[in-house]
C-alpha positions in Angstrom: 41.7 -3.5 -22.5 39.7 -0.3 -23.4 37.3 -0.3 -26.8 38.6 2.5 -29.1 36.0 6.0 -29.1 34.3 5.0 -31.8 33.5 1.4 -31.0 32.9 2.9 -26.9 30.1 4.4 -28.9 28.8 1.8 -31.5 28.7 -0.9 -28.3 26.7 1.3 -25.8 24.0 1.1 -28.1 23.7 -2.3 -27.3 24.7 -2.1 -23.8 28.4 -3.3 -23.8 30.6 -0.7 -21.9 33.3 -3.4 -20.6 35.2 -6.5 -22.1 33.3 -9.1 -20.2 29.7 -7.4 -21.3 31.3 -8.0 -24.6 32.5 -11.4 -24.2 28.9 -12.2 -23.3 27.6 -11.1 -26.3 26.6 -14.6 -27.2 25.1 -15.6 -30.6 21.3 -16.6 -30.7 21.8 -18.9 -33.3 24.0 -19.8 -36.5 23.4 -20.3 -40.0 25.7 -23.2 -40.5 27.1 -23.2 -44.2 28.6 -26.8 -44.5 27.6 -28.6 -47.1 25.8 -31.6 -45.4 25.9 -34.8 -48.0 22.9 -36.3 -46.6 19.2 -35.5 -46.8 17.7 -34.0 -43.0 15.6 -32.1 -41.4 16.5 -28.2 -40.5 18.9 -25.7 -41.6 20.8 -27.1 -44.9 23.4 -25.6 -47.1 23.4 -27.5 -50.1 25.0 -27.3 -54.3 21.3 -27.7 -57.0 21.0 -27.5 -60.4 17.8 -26.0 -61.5 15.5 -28.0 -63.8 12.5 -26.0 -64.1 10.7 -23.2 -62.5 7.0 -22.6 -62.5 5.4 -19.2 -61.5 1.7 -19.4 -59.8 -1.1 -16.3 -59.6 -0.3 -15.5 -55.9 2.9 -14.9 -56.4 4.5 -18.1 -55.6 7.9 -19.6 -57.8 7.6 -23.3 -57.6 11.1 -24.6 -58.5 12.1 -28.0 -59.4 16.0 -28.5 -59.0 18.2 -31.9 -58.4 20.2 -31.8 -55.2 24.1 -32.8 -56.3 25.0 -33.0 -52.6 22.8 -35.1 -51.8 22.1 -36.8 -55.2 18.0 -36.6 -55.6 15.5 -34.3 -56.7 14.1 -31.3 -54.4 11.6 -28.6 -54.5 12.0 -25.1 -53.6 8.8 -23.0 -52.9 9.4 -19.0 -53.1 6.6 -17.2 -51.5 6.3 -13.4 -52.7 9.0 -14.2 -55.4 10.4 -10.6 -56.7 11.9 -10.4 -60.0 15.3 -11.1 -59.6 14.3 -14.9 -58.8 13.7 -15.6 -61.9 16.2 -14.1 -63.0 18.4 -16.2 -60.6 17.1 -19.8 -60.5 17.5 -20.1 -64.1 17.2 -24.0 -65.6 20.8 -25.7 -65.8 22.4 -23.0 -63.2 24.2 -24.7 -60.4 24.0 -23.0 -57.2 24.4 -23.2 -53.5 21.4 -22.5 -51.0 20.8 -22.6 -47.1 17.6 -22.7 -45.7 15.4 -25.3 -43.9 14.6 -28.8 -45.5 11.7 -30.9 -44.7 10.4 -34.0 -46.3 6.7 -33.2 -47.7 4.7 -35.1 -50.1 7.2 -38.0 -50.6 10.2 -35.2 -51.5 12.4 -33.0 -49.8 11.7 -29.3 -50.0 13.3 -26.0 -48.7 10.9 -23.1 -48.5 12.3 -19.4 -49.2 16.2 -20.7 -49.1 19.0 -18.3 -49.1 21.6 -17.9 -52.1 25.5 -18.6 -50.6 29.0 -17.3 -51.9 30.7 -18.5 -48.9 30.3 -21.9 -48.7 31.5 -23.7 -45.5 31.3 -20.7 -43.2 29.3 -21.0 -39.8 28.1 -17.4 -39.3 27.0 -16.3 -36.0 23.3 -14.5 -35.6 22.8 -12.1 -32.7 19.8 -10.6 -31.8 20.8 -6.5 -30.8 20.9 -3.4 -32.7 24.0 -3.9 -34.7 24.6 -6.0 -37.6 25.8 -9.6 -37.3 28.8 -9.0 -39.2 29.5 -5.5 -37.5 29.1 -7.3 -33.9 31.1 -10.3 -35.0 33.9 -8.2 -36.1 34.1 -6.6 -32.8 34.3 -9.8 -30.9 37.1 -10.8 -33.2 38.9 -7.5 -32.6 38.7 -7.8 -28.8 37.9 -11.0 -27.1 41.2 -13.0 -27.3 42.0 -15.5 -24.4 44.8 -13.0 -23.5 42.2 -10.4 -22.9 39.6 -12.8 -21.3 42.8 -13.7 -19.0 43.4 -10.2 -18.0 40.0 -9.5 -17.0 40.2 -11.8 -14.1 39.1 -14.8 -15.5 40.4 -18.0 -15.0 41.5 -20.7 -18.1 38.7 -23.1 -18.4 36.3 -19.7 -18.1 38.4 -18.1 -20.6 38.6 -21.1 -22.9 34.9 -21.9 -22.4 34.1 -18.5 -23.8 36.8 -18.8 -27.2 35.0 -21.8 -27.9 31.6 -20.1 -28.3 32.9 -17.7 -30.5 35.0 -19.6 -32.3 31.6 -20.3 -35.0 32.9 -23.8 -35.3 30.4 -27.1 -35.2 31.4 -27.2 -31.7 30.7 -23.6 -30.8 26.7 -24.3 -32.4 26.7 -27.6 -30.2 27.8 -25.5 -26.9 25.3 -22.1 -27.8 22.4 -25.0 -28.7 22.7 -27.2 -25.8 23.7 -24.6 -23.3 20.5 -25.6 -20.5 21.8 -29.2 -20.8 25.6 -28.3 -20.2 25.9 -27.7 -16.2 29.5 -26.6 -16.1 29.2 -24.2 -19.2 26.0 -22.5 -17.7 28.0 -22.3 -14.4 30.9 -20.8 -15.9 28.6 -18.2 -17.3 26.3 -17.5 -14.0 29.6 -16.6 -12.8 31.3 -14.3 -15.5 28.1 -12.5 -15.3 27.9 -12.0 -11.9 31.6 -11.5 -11.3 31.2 -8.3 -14.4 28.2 -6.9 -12.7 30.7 -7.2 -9.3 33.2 -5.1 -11.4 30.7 -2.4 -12.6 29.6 -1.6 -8.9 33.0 -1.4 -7.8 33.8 0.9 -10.4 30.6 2.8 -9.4 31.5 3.6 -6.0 33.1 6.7 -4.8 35.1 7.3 -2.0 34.5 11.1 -0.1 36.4 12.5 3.2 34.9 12.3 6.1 36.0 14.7 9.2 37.3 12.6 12.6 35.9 13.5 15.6 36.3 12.2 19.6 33.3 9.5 19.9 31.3 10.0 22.8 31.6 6.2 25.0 27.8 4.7 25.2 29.0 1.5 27.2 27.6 2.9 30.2 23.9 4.1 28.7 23.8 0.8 26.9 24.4 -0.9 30.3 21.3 0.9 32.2 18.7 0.9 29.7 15.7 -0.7 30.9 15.9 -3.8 28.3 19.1 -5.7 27.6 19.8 -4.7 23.9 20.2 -7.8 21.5 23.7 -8.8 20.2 23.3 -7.9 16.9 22.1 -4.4 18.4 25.5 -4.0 20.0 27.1 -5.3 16.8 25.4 -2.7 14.5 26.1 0.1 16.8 29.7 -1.0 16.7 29.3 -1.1 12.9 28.1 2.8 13.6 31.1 3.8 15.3 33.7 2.5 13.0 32.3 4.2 10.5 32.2 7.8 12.3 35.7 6.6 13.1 36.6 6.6 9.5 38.4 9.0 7.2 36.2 8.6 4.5 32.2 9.3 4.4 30.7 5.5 5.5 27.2 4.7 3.8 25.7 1.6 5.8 22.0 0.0 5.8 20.2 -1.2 9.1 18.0 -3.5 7.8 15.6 -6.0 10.1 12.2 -6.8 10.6 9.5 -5.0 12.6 9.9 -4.8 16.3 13.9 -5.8 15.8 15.1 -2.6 17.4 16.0 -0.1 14.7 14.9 2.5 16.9 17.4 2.0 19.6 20.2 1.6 16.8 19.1 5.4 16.0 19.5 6.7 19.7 22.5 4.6 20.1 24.2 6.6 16.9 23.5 9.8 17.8 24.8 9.3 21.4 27.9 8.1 19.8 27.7 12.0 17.8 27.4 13.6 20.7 28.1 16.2 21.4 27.9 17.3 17.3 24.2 17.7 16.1 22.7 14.0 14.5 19.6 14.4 11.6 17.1 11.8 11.6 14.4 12.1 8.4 11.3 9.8 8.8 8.4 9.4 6.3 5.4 10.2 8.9 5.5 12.6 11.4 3.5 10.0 13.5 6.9 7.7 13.4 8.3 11.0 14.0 6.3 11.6 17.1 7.1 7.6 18.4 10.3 7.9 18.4 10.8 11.4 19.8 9.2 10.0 22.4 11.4 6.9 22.9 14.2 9.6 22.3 13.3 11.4 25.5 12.2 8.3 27.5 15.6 6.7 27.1 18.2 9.3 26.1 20.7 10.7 29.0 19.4 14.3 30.2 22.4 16.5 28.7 20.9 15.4 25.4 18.9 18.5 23.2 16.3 16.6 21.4 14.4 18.4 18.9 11.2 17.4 16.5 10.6 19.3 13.3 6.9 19.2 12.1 5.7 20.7 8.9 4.8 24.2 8.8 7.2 25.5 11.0 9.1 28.5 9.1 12.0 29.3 11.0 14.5 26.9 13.3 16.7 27.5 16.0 19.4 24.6 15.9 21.3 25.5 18.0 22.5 23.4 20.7 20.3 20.5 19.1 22.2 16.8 19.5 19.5 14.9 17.9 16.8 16.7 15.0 14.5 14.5 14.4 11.6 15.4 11.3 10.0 14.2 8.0 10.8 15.5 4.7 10.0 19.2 6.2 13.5 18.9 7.4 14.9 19.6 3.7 13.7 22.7 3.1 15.2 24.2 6.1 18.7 25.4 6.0 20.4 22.8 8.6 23.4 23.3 10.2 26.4 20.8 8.9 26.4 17.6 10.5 28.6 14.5 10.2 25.6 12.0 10.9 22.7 11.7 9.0 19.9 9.2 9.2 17.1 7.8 7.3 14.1 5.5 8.1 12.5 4.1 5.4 14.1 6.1 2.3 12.5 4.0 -0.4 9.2 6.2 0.6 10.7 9.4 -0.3 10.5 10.8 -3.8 13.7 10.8 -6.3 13.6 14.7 -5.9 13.8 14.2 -1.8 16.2 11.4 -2.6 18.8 13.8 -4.2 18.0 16.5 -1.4 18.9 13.8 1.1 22.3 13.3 -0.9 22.7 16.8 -1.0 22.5 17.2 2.6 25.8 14.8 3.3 28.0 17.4 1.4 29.5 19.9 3.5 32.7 21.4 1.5 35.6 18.9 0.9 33.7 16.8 3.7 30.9 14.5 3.2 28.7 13.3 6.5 28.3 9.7 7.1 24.9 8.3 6.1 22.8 5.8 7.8 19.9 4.1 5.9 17.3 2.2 8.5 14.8 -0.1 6.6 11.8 -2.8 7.8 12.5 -4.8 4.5 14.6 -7.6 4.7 16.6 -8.4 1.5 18.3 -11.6 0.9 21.7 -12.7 1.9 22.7 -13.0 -2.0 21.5 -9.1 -2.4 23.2 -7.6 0.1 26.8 -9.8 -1.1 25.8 -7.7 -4.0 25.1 -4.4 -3.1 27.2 -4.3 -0.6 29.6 -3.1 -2.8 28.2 0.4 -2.6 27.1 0.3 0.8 27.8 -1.9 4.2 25.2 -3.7 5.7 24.0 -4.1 9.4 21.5 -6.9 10.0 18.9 -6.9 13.5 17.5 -10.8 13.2 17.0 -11.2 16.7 14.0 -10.0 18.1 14.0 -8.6 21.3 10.8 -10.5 22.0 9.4 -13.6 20.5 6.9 -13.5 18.0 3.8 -15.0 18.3 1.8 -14.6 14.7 -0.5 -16.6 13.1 -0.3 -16.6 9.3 -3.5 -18.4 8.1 -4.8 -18.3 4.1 -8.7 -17.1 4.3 -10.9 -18.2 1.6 -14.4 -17.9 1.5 -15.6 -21.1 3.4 -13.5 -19.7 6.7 -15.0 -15.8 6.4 -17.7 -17.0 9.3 -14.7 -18.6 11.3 -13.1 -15.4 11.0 -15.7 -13.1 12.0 -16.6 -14.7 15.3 -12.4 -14.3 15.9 -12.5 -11.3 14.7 -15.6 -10.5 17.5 -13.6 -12.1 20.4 -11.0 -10.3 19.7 -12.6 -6.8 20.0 -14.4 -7.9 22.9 -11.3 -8.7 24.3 -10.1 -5.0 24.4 -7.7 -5.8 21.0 -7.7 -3.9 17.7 -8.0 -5.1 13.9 -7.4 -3.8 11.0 -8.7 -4.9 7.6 -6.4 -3.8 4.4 -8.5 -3.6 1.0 -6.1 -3.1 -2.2 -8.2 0.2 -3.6 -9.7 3.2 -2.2 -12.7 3.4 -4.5 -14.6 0.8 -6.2 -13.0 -0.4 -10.0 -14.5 -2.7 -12.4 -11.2 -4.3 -13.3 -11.1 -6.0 -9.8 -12.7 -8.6 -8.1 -12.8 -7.2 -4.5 -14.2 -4.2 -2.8 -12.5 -0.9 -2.1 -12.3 0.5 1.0 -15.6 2.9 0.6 -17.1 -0.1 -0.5 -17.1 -2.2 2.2 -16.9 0.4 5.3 -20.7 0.2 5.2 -20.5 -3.0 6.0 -18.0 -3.2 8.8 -19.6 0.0 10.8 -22.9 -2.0 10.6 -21.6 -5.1 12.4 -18.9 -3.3 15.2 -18.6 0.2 17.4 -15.6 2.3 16.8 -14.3 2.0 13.1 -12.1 4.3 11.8 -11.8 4.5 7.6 -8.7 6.0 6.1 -6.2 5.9 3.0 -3.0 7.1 1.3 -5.1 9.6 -0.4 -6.9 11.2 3.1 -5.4 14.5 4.3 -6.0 13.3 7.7 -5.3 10.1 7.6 -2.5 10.4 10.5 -5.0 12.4 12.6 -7.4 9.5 11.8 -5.3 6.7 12.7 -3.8 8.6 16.2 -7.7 8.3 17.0 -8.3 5.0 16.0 -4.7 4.0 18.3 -6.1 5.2 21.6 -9.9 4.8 21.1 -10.8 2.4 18.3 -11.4 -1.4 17.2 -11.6 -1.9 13.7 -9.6 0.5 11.0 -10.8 0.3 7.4 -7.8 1.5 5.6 -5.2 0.5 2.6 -1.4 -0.4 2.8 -1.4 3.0 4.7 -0.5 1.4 7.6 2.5 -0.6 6.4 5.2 1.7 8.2 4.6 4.1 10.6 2.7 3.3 13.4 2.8 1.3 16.5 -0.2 -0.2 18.0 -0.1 -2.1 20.6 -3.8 -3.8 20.9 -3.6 -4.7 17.8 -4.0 -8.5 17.1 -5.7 -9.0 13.9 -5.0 -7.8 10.3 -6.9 -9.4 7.3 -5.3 -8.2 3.9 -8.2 -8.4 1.3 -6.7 -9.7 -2.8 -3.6 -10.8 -0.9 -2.5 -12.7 -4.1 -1.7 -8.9 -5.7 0.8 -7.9 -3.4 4.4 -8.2 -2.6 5.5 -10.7 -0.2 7.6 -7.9 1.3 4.4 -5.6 1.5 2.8 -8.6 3.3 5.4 -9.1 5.6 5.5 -5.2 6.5 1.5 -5.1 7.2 2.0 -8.6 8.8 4.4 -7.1 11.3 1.6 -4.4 12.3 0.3 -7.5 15.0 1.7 -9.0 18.0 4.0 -6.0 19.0 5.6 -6.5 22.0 5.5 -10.6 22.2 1.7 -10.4 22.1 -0.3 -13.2 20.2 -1.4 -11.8 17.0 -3.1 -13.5 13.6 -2.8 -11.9 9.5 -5.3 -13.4 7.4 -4.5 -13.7 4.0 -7.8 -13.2 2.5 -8.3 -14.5 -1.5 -10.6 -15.5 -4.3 -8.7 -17.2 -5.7 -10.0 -21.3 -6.2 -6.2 -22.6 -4.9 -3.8 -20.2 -3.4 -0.8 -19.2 -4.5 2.7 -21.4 -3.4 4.4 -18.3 -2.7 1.2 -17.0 -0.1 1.6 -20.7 1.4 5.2 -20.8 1.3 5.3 -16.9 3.4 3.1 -18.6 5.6 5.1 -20.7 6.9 7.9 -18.9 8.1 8.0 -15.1 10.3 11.8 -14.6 8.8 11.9 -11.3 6.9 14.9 -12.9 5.6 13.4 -15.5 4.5 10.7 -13.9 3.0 12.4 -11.6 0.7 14.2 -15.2 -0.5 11.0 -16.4 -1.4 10.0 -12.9 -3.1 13.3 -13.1 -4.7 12.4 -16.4 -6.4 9.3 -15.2 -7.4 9.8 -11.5 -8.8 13.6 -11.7 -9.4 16.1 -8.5 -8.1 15.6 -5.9 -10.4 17.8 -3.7 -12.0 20.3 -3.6 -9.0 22.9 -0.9 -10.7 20.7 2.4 -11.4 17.6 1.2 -9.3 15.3 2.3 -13.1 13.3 -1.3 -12.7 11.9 -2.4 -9.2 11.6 -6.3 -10.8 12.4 -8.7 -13.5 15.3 -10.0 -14.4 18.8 -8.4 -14.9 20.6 -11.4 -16.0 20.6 -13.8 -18.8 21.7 -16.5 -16.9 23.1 -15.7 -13.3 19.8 -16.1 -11.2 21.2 -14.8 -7.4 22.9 -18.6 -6.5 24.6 -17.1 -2.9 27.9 -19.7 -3.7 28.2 -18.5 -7.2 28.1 -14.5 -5.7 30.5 -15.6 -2.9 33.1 -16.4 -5.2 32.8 -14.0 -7.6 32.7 -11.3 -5.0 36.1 -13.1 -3.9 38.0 -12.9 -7.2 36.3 -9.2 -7.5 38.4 -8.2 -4.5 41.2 -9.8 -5.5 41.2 -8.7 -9.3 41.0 -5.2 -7.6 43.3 -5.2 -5.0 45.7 -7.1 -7.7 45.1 -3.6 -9.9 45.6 -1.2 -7.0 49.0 -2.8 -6.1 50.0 -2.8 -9.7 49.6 1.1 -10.2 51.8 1.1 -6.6 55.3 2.8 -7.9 58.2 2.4 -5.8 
């Protein structure tokens, strides 16, 4: 059912654009307008017949009345009583009035009560931008079962729903005990869900893609000087369906540090060959890595090519594989069919669209693969998997051996003679602070704080932050000839150091888990051992810091972060965190089955508009 233009308009001002957004338009609260016939506490509609009013210097109209319904004397205390009170509570007028009743002073009382003409009504209140009577009337001229019925839903969700907004005594019981009712809470976890389902399904767009032979990689995959994981081999199947589709494919590689993206990148472009493959990376030091890996492990007929900044001109041609930061988008590229991304949450929204831009070649659109170190949650990606497909790497191709311990200040003299053995030992450490220059608002150091310190007690430190023109300069230094970098979350994405075996994050109670887990996976590359203090002031740590402690699955990890921050605004990406829903909070059996009866509900409307 579609809502007339008019009403499209009036219910987008309160963010209803589809039947179920409107079904779950629930009322706050009521004002129940039943005459009760015995005396109670709360909201009251009752018949009075005034005996005597009494008007006091700050401004208050004391009125003595006797309560016919319930057959005893009452007072009724106006505060800020305007004139027409007066002229309404007259002595020997009978009248009926709602408003809350309490027992005080050895009477019953009802402060700043409401006249009522309709007697007997229960009148729903909701809390938006419309009136209550302007957004009940739409619910009556819309919701029906019939409608509810039509929109996928089945007859106990549909008749759950009627009975809310029926404004009967049972529809207040339902709306007031709504935490205490499991199946009715369920019911709407699920509607909520299942309409958010609908909305990205409606959201996605489907763009031609051109068809070209596949280059076979069985063989390269065969003598590459490691065995590549299963869910490697899985993902770059995933990879060559899509370029094997008719229609542009948009897929995310998501696992953790050291899972392997980089080989799923290679692997792709192989597949491409021989048509030219864009990679975009947010550092030209990742940039640099994996050129390298590029040419250390891709077959010899392969024209690799690495864009740095500055460069004015480019000569593309013959290029398989172009591999660059942002500088790549302001370079008129040759069409491709393949283009890749590493990280794309760290571009801006105005590389963002240039990256979009870049897919669109005519009538054609080039397939787009997303690579990313954060680990969402299963329940997410059942979600947003409606824009995009997912590949997951959760096996490692080494095991991990890192040490997640809480630092407070009694360990700090444990640490440092670690932190000394360490060095001596040939490995690296870096120490993460949460600000570059000292604030007042903060209980730790910043970075130029405490660098005194550190280059005081050890040879070869190396300081650097977001903000330092040469911080990539700086940390290719401290890669091949330091031991201890001074630095902030700089060093989240983008580098890979070997040595390294230590990280201490300083105020680690301010930060993400999934920022954690990113700086986390900085140590014990490769299979080596490797520790990550999580350093805090804090008299008892956190449950989420001990809970991330105790497990190394990114996956995991962003469950826990999950829990803690909620999704965010999943559909225009606006809010990074908080809550989207009202009630729905990201159960994965809930989203299974309403991502079932999504598919179905759609496929059920596709073969419908089928004419034979």
């Amino acid at each position: 059912m579609k809502f007339s233009p008019k009403d499209s308009a009036t219910l987008a001002k309160i963010g209803v654009f589809s039947l179920l957004d409107l079904a779950l338009a629930l009322p706050k609260s009521y004002d129940d307008l039943s005459v009760k016939d015995e005396p109670n506490t709360g909201e009251n509609t009752v018949l009075i017949e005034c005996n005597s009013a009494s008007r006091r210097a700050n401004g208050m109209l004391i009125i003595s009345a006797f309560c016919l319904s319930w057959e005893c004397e009452i007072k009724i205390v106006i505060f800020n009583a305007k004139s027409w009170h007066h002229s309404v509570f007259k002595i020997g007028k009978q009248m009926f009035i709602h408003g809350k009743s309490d027992n005080a002073y050895g009477a019953w009382q009802f402060v700043n009560p409401k006249i009522v003409t309709k007697v007997g009504e229960i009148i729903p209140k909701y809390k938006n931008a419309l009136t209550d009577a302007a957004t009940q009337k739409l619910i009556s001229n819309y919701i029906s079962k019939q409608a509810l019925l039509d929109e996928g839903l089945s007859e106990n969700e549909a008749e759950f729903l009627m009975q809310i907004h029926q404004n009967d005594q049972n529809s207040v019981r339902l709306v007031q005990n709504l935490e205490e009712n499991e199946n009715g809470l369920e019911i709407l976890k699920f509607v909520e869900i299942y309409n958010y389902l609908r909305k990205l399904k409606a959201k996605k767009m489907d763009f031609k893609a051109q068809i070209y032979p596949l280059n076979d990689i069985s063989s390269w995959l065969s003598t590459l000087p490691f065995a590549p994981t299963n869910d490697q081999i899985k993902a770059l199947d995933d990879i060559k369906a899509d370029l094997s589709s008719p229609l542009a494919r948009r897929r995310v590689v998501m696992g953790d540090v050291g899972s392997g993206k980089t080989l799923i990148i290679l692997g792709a472009a192989l597949l491409n060959y021989p048509r030219t493959s864009y990679l975009m990376v947010p550092t030209s030091i990742l940039a640099d890595q994996i050129y390298a890996e590029a040419v250390r492990l891709l077959p010899e007929f392969m024209n690799i090519l690495e864009v740095k900044g500055g460069e004015k001109s480019l000569n593309l041609e013959g290029a398989h594989l172009v591999i660059g930061t942002h500088a790549l988008l302001y370079h008129d590229l040759t069409p491709s069919n393949l283009i890749m991304v590493d990280e794309q949450h760290r571009f801006g929204s105005n590389q963002r669209e240039k990256i979009n831009a870049l897919t669109q070649c005519g009538e054609y659109r080039a397939h787009f693969v997303q690579f990313s170190a954060t680990p969402i949650p299963r329940t997410l990606s059942l979600i947003q998997s409606e824009l995009v497909n997912f590949s997951f790497l959760k096996q490692m191709p080494y095991e991990k051996h890192i040490h997640t311990l809480i630092l407070q200040n009694a360990g700090f003299e444990g640490f440092m003679s670690h932190l000394k053995r360490e060095i001596d030992k040939g490995n690296q450490a870096i120490i993460v602070y949460p600000l570059v220059e000292q604030s007042e608002k903060l209980i730790y150091q910043s970075v130029e704080e405490a660098a005194p310190f550190w280059q005081a007690k050890f040879s070869g430190v190396y300081v650097t932050h977001g903000r330092d023109k040469e911080k990539e300069e700086i940390l290719l230094k401290f890669r091949d000839n330091g031991s201890l970098l001074i630095t902030t979350t700089v060093v989240e994405v983008g580098i890979s150091l070997p040595r390294l075996s230590i990280i201490l994050i300083v105020g680690a109670e301010r930060m993400g888990l999934a920022s954690l887990h990113q700086l986390r996976g900085r140590v014990g590359r490769n299979g080596g051992e490797g520790w990550c203090y999580l350093y805090t002031k804090l008299k008892q740590a956190p449950e989420r810091l001990k809970e991330f402690a105790q497990t190394l699955d990114g996956f995991k990890v962003a469950g826990i972060d999950l829990k803690n921050r909620q999704g965010g605004d999943l559909l225009d990406g606006s809010v990074q965190h908080g809550a989207t829903f009202s009630w729905y909070d990201y159960e994965e059996d809930i989203t299974e089955r309403a991502k079932s009866r999504a598919q179905n509900f759609a496929d059920t409307q596709t073969s419908s508009e089928i004419k034979f």
